[in-house]
Backbone as JSON Lines, residues from 0, in Angstrom:
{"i":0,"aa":"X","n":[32.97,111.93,111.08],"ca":[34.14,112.72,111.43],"c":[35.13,111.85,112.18]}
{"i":1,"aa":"X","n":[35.95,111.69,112.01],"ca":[37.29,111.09,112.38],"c":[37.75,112.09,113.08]}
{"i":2,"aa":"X","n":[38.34,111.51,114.71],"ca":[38.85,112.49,115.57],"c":[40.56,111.61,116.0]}
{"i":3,"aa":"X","n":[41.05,111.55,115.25],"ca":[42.23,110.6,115.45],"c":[43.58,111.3,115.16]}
{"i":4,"aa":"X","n":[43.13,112.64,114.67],"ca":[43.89,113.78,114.89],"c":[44.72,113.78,115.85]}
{"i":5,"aa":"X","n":[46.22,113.89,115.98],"ca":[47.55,113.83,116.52],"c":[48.3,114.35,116.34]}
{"i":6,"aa":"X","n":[49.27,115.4,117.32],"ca":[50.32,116.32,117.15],"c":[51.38,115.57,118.24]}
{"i":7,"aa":"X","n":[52.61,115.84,117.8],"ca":[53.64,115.61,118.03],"c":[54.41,116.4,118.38]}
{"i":8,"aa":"X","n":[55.37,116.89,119.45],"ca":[56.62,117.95,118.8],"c":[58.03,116.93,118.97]}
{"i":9,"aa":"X","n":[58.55,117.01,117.85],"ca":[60.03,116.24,117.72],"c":[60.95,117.19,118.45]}
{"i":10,"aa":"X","n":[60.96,118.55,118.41],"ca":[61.99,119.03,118.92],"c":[61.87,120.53,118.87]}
{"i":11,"aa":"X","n":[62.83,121.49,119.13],"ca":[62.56,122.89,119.49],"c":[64.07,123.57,118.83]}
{"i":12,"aa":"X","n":[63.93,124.46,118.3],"ca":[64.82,124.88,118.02],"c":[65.32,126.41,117.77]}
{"i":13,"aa":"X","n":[66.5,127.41,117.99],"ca":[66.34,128.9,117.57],"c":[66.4,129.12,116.1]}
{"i":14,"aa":"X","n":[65.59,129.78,115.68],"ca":[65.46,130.7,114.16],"c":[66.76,131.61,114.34]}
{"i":15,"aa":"X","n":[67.99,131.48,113.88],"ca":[69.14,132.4,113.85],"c":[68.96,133.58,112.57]}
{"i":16,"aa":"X","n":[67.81,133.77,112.3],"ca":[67.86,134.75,111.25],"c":[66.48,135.71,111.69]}
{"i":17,"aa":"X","n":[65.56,135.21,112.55],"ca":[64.55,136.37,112.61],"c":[64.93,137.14,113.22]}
{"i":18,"aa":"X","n":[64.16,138.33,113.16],"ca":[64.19,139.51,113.38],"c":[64.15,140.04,114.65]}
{"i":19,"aa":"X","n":[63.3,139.01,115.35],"ca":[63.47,139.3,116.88],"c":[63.34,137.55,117.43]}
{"i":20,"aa":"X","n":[63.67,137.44,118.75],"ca":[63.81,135.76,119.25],"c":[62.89,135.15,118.86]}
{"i":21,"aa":"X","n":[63.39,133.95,118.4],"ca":[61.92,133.14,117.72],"c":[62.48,131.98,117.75]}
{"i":22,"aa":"X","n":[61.81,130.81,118.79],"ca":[61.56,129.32,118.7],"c":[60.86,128.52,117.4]}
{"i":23,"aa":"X","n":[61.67,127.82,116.6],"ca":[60.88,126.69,115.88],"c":[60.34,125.19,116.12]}
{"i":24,"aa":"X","n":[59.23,125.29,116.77],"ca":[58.7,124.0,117.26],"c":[58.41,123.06,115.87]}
{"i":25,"aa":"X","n":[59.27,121.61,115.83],"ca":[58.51,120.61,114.73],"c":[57.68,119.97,115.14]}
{"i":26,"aa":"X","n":[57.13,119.81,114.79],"ca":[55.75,119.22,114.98],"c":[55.18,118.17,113.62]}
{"i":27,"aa":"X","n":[54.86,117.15,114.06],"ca":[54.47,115.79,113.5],"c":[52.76,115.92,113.36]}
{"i":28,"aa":"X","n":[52.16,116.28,112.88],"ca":[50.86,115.87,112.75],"c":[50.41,114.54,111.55]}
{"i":29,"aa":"X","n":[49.73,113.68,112.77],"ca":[49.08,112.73,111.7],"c":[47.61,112.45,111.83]}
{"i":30,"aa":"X","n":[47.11,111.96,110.95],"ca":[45.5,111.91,110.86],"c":[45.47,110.52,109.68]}
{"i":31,"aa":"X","n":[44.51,109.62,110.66],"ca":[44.24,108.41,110.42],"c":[43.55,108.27,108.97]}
{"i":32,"aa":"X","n":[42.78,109.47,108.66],"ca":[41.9,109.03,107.29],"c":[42.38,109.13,106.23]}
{"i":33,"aa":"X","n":[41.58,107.71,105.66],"ca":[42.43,107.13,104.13],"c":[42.28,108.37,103.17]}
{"i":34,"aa":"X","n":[41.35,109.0,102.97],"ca":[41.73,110.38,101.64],"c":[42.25,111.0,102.12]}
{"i":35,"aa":"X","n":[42.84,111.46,103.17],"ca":[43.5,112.21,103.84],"c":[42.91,114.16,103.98]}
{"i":36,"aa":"X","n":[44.4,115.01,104.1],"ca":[44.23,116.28,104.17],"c":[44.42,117.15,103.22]}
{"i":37,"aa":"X","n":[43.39,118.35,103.24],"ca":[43.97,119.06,102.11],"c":[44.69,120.27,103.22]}
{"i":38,"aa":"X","n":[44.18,120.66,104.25],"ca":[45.05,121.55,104.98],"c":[44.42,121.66,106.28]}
{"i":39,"aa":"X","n":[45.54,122.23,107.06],"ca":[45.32,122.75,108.52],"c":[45.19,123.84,109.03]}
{"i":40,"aa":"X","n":[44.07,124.95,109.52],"ca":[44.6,126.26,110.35],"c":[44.8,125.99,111.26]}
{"i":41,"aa":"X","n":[45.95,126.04,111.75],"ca":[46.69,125.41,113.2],"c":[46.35,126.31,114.04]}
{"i":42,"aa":"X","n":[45.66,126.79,115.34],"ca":[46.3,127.19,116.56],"c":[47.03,126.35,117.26]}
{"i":43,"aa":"X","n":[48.06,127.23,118.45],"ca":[48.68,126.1,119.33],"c":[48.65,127.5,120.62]}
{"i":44,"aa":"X","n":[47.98,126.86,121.46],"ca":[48.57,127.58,123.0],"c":[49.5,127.01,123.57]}
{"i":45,"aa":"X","n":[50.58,127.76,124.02],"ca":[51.5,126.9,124.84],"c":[51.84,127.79,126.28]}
{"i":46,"aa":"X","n":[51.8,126.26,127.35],"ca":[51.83,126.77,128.32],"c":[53.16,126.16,129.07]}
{"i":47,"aa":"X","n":[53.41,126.81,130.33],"ca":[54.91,126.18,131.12],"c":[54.28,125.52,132.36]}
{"i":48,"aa":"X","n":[54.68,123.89,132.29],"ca":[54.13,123.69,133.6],"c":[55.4,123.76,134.75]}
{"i":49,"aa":"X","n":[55.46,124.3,135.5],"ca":[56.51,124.33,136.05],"c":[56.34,123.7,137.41]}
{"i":50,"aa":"X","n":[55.21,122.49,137.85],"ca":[55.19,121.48,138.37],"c":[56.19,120.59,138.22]}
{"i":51,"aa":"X","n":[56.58,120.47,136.77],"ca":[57.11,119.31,135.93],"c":[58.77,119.2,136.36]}
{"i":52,"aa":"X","n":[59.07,119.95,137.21],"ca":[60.81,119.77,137.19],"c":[61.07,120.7,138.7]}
{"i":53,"aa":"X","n":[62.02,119.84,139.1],"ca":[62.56,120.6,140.63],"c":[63.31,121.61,140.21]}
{"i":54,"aa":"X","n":[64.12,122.45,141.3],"ca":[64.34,123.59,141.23],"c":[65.67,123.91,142.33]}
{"i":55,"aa":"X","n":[66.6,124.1,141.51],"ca":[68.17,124.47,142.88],"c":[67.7,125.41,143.89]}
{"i":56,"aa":"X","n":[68.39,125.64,144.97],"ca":[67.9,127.29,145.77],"c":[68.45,128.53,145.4]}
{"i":57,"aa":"X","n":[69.34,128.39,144.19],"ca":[69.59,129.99,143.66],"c":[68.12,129.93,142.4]}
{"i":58,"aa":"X","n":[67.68,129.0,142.01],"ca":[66.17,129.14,141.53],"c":[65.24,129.71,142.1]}
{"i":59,"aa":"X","n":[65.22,128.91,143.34],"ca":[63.82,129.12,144.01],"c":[63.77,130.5,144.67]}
{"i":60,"aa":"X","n":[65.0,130.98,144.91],"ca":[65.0,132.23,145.53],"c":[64.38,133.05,144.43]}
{"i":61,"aa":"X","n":[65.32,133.02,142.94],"ca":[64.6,133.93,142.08],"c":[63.15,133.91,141.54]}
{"i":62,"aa":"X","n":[62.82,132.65,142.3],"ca":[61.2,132.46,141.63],"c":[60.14,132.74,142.33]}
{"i":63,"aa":"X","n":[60.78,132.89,143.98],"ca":[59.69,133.81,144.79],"c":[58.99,134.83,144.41]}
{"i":64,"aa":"X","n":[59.21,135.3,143.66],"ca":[58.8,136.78,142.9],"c":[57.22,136.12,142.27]}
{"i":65,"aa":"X","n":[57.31,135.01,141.79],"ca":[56.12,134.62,140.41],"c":[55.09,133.59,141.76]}
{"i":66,"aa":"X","n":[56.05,132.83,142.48],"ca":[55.4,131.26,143.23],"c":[55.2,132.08,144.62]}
{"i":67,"aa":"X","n":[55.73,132.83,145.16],"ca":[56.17,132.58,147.09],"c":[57.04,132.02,147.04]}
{"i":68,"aa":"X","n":[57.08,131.91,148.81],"ca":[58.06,130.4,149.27],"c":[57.94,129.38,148.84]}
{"i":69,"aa":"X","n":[59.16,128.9,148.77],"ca":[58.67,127.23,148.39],"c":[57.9,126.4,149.12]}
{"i":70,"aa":"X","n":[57.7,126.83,150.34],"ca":[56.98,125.92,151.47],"c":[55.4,125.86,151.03]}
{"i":71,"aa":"X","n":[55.04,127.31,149.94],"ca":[53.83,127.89,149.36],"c":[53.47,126.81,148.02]}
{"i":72,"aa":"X","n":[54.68,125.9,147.27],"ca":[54.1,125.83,145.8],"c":[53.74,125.26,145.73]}
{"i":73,"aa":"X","n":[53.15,124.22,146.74],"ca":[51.73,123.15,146.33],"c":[51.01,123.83,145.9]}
{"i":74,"aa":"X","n":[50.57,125.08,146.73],"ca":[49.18,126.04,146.39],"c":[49.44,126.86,145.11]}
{"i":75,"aa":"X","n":[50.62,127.52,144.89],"ca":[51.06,128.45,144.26],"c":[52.41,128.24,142.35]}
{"i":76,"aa":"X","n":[52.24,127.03,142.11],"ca":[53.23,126.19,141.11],"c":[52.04,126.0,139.96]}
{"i":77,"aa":"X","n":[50.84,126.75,139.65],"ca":[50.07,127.03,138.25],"c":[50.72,127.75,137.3]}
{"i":78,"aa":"X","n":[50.24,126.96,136.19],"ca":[50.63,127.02,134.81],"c":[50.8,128.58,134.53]}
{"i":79,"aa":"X","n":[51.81,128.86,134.13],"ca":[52.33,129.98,133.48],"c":[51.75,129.92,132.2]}
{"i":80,"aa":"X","n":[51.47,130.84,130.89],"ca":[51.04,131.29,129.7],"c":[52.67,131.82,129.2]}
{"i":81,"aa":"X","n":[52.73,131.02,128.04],"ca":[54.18,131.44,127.1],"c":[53.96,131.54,126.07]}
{"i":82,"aa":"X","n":[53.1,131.56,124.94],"ca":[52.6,131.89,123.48],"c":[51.62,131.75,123.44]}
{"i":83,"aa":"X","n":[51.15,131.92,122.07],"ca":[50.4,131.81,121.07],"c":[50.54,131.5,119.64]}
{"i":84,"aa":"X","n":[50.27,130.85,118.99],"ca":[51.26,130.59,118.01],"c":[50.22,130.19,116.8]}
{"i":85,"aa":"X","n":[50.13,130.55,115.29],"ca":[49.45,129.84,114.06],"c":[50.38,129.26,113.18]}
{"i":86,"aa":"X","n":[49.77,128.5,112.38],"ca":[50.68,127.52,110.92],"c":[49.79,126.98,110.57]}
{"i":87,"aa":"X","n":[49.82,127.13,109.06],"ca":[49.37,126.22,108.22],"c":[49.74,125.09,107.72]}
{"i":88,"aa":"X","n":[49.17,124.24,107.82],"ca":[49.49,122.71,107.44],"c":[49.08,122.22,106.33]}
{"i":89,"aa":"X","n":[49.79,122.03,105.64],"ca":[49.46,121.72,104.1],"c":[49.16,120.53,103.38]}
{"i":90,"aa":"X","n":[48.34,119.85,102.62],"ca":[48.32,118.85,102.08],"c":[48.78,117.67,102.59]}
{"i":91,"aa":"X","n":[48.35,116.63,103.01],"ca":[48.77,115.34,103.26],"c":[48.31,113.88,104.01]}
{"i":92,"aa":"X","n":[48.49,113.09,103.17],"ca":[47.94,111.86,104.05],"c":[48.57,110.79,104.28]}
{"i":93,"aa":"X","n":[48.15,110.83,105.76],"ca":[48.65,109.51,106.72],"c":[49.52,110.53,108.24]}
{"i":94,"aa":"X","n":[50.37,111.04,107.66],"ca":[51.32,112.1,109.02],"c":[52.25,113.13,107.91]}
{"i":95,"aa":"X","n":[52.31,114.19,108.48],"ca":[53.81,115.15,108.15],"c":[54.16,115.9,108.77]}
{"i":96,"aa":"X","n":[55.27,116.51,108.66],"ca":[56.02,116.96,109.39],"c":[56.16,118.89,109.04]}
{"i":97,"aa":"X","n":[55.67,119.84,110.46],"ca":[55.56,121.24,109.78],"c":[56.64,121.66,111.25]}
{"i":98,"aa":"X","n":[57.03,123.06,110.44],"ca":[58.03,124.44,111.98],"c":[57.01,124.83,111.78]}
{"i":99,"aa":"X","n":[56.56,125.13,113.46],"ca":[55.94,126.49,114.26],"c":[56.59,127.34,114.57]}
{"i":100,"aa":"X","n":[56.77,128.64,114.0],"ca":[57.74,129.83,114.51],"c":[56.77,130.36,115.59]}
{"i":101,"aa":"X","n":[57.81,130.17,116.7],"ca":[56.97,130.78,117.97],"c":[58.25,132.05,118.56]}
{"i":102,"aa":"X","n":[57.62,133.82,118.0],"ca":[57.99,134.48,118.87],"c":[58.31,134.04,120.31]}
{"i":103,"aa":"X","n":[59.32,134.77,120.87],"ca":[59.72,134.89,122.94],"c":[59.69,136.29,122.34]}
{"i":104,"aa":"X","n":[58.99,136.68,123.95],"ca":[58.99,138.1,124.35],"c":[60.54,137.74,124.95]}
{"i":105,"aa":"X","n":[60.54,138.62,125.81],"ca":[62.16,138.77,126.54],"c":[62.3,140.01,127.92]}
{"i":106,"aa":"X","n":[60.53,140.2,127.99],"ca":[60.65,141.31,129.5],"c":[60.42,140.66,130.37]}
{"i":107,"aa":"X","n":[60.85,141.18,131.23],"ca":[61.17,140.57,132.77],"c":[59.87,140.82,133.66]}
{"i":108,"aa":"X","n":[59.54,141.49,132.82],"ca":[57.95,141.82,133.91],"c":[56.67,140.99,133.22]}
{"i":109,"aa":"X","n":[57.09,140.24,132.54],"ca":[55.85,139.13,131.93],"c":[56.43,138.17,132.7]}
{"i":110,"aa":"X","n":[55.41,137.15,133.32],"ca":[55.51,136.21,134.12],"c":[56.66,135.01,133.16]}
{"i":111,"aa":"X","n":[56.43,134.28,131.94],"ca":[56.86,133.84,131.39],"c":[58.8,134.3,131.61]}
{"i":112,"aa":"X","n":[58.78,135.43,130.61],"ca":[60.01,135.93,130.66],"c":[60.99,135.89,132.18]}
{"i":113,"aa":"X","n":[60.18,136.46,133.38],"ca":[60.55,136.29,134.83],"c":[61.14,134.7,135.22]}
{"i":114,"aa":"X","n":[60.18,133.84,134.73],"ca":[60.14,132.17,134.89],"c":[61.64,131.75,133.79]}
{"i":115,"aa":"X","n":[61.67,132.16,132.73],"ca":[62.72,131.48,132.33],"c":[64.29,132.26,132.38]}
{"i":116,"aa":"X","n":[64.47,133.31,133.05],"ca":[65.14,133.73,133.19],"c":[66.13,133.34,134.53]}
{"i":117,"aa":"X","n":[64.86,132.85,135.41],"ca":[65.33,132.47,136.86],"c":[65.9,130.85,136.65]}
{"i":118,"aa":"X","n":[66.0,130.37,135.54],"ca":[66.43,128.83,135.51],"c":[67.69,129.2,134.92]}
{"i":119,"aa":"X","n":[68.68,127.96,135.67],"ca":[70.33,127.92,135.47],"c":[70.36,127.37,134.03]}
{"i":120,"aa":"X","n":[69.44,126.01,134.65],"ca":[70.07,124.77,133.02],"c":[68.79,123.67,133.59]}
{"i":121,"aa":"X","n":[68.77,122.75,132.89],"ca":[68.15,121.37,132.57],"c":[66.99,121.87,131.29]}
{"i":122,"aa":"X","n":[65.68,121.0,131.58],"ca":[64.3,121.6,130.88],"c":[63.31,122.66,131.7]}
{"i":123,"aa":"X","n":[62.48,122.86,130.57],"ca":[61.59,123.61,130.78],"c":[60.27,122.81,130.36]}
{"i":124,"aa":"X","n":[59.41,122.47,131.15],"ca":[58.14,121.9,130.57],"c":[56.95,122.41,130.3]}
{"i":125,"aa":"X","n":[56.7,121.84,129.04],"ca":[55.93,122.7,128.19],"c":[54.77,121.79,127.76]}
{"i":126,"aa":"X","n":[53.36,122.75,127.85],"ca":[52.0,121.94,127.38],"c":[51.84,122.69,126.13]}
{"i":127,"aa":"X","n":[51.65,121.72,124.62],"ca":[51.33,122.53,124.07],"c":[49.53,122.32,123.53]}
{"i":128,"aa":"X","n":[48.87,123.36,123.96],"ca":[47.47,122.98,123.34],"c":[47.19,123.12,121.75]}
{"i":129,"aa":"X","n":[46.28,122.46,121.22],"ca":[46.03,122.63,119.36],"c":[44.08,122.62,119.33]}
{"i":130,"aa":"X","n":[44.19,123.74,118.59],"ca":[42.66,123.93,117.85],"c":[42.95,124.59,116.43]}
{"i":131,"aa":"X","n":[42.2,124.71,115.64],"ca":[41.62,124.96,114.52],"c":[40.61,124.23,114.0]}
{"i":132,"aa":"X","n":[41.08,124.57,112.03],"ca":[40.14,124.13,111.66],"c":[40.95,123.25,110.49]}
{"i":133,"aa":"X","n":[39.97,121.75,110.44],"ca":[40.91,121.12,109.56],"c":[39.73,121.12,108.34]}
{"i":134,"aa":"X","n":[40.53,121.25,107.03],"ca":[39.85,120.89,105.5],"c":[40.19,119.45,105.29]}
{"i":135,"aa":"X","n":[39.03,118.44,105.09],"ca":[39.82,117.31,105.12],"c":[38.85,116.88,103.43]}
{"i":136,"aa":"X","n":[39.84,116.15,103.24],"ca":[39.59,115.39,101.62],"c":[38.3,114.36,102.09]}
{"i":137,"aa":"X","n":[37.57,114.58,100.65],"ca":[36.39,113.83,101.18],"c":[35.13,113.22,100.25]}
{"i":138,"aa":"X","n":[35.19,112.66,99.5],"ca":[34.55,112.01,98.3],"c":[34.58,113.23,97.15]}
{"i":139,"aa":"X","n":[35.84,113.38,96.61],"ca":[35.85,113.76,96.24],"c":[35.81,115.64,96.3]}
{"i":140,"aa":"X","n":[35.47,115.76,97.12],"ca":[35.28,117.32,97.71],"c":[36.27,117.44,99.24]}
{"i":141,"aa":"X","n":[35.39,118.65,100.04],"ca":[36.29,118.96,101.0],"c":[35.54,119.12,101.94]}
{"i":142,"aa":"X","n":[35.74,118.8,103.15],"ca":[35.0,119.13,104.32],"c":[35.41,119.71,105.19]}
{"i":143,"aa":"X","n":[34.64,120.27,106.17],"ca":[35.34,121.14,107.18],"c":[34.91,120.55,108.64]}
{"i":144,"aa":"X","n":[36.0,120.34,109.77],"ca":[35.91,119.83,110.94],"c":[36.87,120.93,111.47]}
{"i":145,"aa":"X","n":[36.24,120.76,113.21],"ca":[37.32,121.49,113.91],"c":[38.39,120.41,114.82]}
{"i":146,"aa":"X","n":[39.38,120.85,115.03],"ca":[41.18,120.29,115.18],"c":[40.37,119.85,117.13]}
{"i":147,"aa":"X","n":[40.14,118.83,117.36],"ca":[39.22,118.23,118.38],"c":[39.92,118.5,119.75]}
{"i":148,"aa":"X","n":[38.89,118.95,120.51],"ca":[39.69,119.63,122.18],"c":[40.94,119.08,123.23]}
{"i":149,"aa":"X","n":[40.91,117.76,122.62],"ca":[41.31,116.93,123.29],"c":[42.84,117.07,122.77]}
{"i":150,"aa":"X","n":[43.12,117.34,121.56],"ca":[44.68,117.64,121.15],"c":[45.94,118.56,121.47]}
{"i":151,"aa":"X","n":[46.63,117.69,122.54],"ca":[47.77,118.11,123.48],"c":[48.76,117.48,123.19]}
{"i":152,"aa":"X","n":[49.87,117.98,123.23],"ca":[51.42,117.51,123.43],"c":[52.53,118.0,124.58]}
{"i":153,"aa":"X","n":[53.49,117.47,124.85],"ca":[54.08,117.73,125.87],"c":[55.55,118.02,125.1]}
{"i":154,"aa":"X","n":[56.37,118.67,125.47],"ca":[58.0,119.09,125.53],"c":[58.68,119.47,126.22]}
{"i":155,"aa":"X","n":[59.69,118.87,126.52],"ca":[60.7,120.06,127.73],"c":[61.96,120.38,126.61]}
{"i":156,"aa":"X","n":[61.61,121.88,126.93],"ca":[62.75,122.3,126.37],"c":[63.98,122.94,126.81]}
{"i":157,"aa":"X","n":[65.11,122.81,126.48],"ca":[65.92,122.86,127.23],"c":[66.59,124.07,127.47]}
{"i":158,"aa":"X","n":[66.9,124.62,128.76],"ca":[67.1,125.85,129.1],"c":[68.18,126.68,128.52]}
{"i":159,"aa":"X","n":[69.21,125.54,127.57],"ca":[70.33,125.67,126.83],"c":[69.48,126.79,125.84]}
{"i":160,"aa":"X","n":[68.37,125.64,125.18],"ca":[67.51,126.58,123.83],"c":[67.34,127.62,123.93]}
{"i":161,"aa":"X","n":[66.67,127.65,124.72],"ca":[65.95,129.16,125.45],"c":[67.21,130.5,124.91]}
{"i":162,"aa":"X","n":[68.52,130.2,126.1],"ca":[69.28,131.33,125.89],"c":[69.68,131.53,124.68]}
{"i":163,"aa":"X","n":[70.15,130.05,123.97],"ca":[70.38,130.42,122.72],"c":[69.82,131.44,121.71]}
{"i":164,"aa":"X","n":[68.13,130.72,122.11],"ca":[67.09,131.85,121.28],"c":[67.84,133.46,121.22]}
{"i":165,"aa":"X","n":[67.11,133.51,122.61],"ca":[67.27,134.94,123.41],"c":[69.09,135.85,123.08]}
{"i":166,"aa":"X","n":[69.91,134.72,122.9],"ca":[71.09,135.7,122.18],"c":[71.38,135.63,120.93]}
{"i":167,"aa":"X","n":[70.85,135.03,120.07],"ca":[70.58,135.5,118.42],"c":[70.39,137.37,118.4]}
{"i":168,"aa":"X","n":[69.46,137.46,119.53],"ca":[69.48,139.02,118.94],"c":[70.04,139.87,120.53]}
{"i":169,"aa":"X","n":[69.99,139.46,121.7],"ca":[70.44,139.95,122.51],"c":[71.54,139.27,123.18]}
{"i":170,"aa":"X","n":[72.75,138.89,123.09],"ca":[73.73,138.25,123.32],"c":[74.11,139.14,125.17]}
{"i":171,"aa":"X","n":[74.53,137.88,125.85],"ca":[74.59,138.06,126.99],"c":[73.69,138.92,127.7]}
{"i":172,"aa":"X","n":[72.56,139.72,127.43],"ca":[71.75,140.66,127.94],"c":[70.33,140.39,128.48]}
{"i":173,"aa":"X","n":[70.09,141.08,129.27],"ca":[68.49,140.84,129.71],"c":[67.69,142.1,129.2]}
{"i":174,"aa":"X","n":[66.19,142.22,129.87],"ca":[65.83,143.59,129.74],"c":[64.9,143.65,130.52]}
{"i":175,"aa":"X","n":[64.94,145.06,131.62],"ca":[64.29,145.74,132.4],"c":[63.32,146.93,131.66]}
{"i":176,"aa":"X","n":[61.86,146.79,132.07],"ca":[61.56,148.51,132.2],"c":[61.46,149.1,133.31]}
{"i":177,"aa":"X","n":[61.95,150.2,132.98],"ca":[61.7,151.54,133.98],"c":[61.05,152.73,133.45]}
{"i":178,"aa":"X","n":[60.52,153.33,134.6],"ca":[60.22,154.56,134.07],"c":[61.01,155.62,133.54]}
{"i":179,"aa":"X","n":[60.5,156.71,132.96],"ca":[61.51,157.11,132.32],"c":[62.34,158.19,133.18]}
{"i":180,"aa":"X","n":[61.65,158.69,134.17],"ca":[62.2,159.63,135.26],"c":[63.38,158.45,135.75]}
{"i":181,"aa":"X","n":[63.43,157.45,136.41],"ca":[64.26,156.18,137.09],"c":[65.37,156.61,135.97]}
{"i":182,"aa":"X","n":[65.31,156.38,134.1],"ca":[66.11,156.36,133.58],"c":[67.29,157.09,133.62]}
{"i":183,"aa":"X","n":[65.96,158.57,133.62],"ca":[66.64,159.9,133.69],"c":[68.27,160.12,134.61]}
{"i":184,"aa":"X","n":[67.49,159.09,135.95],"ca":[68.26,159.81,136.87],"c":[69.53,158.64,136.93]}
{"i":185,"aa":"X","n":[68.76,157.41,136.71],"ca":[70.06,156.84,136.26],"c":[71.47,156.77,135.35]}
{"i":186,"aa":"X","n":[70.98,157.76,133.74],"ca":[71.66,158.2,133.39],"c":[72.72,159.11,134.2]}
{"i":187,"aa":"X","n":[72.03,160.12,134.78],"ca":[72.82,161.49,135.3],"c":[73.58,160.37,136.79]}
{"i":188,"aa":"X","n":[73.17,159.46,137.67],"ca":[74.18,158.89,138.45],"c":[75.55,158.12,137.14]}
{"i":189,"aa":"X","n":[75.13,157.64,136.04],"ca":[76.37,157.21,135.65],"c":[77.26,158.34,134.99]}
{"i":190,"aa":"X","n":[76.67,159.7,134.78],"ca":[77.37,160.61,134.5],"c":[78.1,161.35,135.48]}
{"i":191,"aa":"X","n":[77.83,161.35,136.47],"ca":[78.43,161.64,137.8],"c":[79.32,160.54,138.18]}
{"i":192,"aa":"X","n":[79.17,159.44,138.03],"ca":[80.14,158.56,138.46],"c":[81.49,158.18,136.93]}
{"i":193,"aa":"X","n":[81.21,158.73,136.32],"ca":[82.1,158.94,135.02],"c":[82.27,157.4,134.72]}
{"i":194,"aa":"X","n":[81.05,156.51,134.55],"ca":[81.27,155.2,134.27],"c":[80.65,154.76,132.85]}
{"i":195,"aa":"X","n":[81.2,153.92,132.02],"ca":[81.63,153.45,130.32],"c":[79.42,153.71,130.47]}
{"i":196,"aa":"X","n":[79.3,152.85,131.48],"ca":[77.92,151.89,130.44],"c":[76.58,152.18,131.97]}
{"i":197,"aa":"X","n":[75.62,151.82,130.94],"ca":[74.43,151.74,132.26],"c":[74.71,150.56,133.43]}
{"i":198,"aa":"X","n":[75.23,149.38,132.56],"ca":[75.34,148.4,133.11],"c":[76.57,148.21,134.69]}
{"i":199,"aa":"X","n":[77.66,149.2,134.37],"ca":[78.14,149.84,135.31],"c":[77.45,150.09,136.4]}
{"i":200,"aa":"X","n":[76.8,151.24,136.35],"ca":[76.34,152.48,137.02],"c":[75.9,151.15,137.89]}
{"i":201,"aa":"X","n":[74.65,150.14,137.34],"ca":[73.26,149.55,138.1],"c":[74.66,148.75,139.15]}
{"i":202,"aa":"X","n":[75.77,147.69,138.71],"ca":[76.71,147.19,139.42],"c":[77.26,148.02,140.63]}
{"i":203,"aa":"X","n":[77.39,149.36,140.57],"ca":[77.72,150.11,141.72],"c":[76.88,150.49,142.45]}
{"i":204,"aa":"X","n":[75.92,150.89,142.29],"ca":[74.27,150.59,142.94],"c":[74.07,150.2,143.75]}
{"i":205,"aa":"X","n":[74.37,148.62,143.56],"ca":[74.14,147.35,144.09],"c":[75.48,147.24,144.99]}
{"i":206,"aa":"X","n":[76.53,147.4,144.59],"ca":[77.76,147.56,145.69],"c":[77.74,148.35,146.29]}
{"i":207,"aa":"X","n":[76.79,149.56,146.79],"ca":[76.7,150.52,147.55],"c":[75.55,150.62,148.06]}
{"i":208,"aa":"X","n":[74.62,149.35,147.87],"ca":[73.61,148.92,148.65],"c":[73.96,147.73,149.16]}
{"i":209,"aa":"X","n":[74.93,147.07,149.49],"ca":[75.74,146.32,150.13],"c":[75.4,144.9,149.81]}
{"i":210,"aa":"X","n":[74.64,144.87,148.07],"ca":[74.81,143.29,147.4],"c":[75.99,143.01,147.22]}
């Protein structure tokens, strides 16, 4: 068994046509053996290290919520969870080149979503882990190995991407849940205050709680 198995990511990019936000990670896989591959079941975990990059103080304020104080994130700056992701890898020997369509959620109450929402601009650093199972060409037949533990890649992606993703289908917007009583009554305050939008109402809220 040949463990010389190697992933790459060249770059990150938004899917402007799915259906809901979706990152396309490229990814380079190569594998050293001369008959090469007949295919890949890719997993990929990907995680945010958010060790990996400093942080302004209109950040850090918003990131108290996920870390503490900053005085806290030696103890408290562990890896966030941001996907899950499959692809099949098809035929080939020596290296090639496949997109990972990786769904984004986009709620504010998943740690992930919270974390990239609170960043202005630069990167975002990203671990990506790989398992499966590889079919590899093999005297003539096919064999089966698993995609070896040790196969990691790194990316920072850039916080530009991110929003981009995220306004393919929600342009300038975030998203909160509430309960539905909170809604209720939030509706009936913007009906009482005879204002266009929800987004109103929450702005006067906040100006009459003296943000």
């Amino acid at each position: 068994m040949d463990d010389g198995l190697r992933f790459d990511c060249l770059d990150v990019r938004p899917e402007p046509y799915a259906a809901s936000p979706t990152l396309v990670f490229r990814l380079r896989v190569t594998d050293p053996s001369p008959e090469g591959v007949h295919a890949i079941a890719l997993r990929c975990q990907i995680r945010i290290e958010p060790r990996r990059r400093p942080y302004g103080p209109r950040e850090a304020a918003l990131l108290a919520d996920l870390f503490g104080e900053p005085a806290r994130w030696g103890d408290t700056l562990r890896p966030v969870q941001f996907a899950m992701a499959q692809a099949m890898v098809p035929g080939f020997t020596g290296s090639t080149v496949i997109d990972m369509p990786v769904p984004c959620g986009y709620d504010l109450e998943v740690a992930a979503g919270r974390y990239f929402a609170s960043l202005d601009e630069g990167e975002i650093p990203l671990l990506l882990l790989f398992s499966g199972t590889v079919l590899a060409r093999s005297g003539g037949g096919v064999s089966m190995r698993q995609v070896p533990w040790h196969c990691e890649t790194r990316h920072r992606l850039p916080v530009a991407v991110w929003r981009e993703t995220i306004d393919t289908a929600f342009p300038g917007s975030g998203w909160l849940r509430l309960r539905r009583d909170t809604v209720r009554e939030l509706l009936r305050f913007k009906s009482e205050r005879v204002l266009a939008t929800v987004d109103e109402a929450v702005e006067l809220l906040m100006k009459e709680a003296g943000r």
